[in-house]
N, C-alpha and C positions, 0 to 999 in steps of 0.2 A: 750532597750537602750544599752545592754551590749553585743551589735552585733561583732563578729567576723571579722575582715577583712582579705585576704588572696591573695596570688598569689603565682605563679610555676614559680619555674627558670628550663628553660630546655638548648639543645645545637641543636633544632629543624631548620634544613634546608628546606624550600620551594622548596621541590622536580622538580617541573614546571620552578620555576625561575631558577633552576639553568640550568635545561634542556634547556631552550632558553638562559642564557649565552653560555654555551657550542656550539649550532647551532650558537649564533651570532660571538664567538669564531671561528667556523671551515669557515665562510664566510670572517672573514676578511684573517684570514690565506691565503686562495684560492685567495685572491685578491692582496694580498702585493709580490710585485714585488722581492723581496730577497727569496720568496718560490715559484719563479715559475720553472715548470718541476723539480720539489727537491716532495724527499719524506716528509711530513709532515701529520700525521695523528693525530686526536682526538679522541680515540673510548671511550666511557662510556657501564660501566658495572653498572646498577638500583639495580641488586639485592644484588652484593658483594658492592655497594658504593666504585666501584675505577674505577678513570680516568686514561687512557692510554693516553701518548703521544710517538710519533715516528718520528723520522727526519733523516736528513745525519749526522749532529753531535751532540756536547753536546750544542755547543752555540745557534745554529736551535732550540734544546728540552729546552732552556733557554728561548728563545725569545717566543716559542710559551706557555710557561706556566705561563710569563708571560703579555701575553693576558687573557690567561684563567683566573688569578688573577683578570684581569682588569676589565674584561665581569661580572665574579662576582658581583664581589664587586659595581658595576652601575648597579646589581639587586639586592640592599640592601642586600646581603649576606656577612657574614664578613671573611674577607680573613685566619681566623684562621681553618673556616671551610672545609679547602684544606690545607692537610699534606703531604709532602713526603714521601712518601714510600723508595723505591727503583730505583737506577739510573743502567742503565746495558748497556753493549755494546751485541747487535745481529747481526746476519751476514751482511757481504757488507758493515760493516765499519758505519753501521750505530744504534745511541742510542736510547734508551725507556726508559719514564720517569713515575713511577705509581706513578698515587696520590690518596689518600685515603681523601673520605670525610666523615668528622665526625661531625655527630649528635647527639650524646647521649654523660652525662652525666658521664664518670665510676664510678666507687663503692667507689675510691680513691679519687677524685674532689669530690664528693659529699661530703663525708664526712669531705673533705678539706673545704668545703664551711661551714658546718655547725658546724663544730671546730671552723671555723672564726667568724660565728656569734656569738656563744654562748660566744667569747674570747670577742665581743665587750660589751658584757653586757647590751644589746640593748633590749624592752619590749618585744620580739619578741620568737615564737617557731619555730624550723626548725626542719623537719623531712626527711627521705630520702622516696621518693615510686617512687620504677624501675628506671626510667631514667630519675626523674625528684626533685628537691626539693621544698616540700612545706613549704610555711613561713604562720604564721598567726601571727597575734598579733589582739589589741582593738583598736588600733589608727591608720589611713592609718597616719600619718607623719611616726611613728614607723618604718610603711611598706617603706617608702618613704627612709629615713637612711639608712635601712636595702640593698636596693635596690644600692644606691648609694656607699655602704662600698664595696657590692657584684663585682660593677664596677671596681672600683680603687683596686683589689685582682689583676686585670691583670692576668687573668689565661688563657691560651692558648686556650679557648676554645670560638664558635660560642653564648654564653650567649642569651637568650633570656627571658624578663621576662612578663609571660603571664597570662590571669585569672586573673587580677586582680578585687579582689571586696570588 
């Protein structure tokens, strides 16, 4: 009777979705009439997690990233999960725009999150492990508050809350 309930906040992006954002991103690019014969590129980097954009100028690497936003975000990825990096001008007058995408949790938010809970005074225990935070309490409503206070923090980050049991 005095079962545990539990779930993981993580900042876990669906590697695949974003990958077919990104192809359905470089398809419409190729086809909208404002980039034709114009440099526009999308390259993704899997293993450093950053997106490269490249155009003739800043407003081109404007317009196509936010596509890229768009493409996301219509494959339930939440658009926190794409950061800018860095904007640069490279040769022939033309800009690159990196974006870094982020899924994990840092050591700082985490413990922001779990400073927050323990501030709400809620039945609830919060633990950090790696890149993710665990909640457990007795009660899923508990869990349920818990989850909903987590929301309304508005923390810059892709939030996901998962396992729950």
């Amino acid at each position: 009777m005095a079962k545990e309930h539990s779930f993981d906040i993580t900042a876990e992006v669906d590697k695949q979705e974003l990958k077919n954002a990104l192809e359905q991103a470089k398809k419409e690019v190729a086809n909208r009439y404002d980039f034709k014969g114009l440099l526009a590129e999308i390259d993704y980097n899997e293993k450093a997690k950053v997106i490269t954009l490249t155009s003739t100028s800043d407003a081109k690497v404007e317009a196509i990233k936010e596509i890229v936003i768009s493409k996301v975000i219509k494959r339930s990825i939440a658009s926190e999960a794409i950061k800018e990096l860095k904007r640069e001008s490279v040769g022939g007058g033309n800009t690159k725009l990196t974006l870094q995408v982020v899924d994990v949790i840092s050591s700082d938010d985490a413990k922001k999150i779990v400073k927050e809970i323990k501030a709400q005074k809620l039945k609830v225990q919060a633990s950090i492990r790696g890149e993710e935070v665990r909640v457990t309490a007795k009660a899923i409503d508990d869990l349920q508050a818990c989850i909903k206070m987590v929301k309304e923090m508005e923390l810059p980050l892709p939030l996901s809350f998962t396992n729950f049991s």
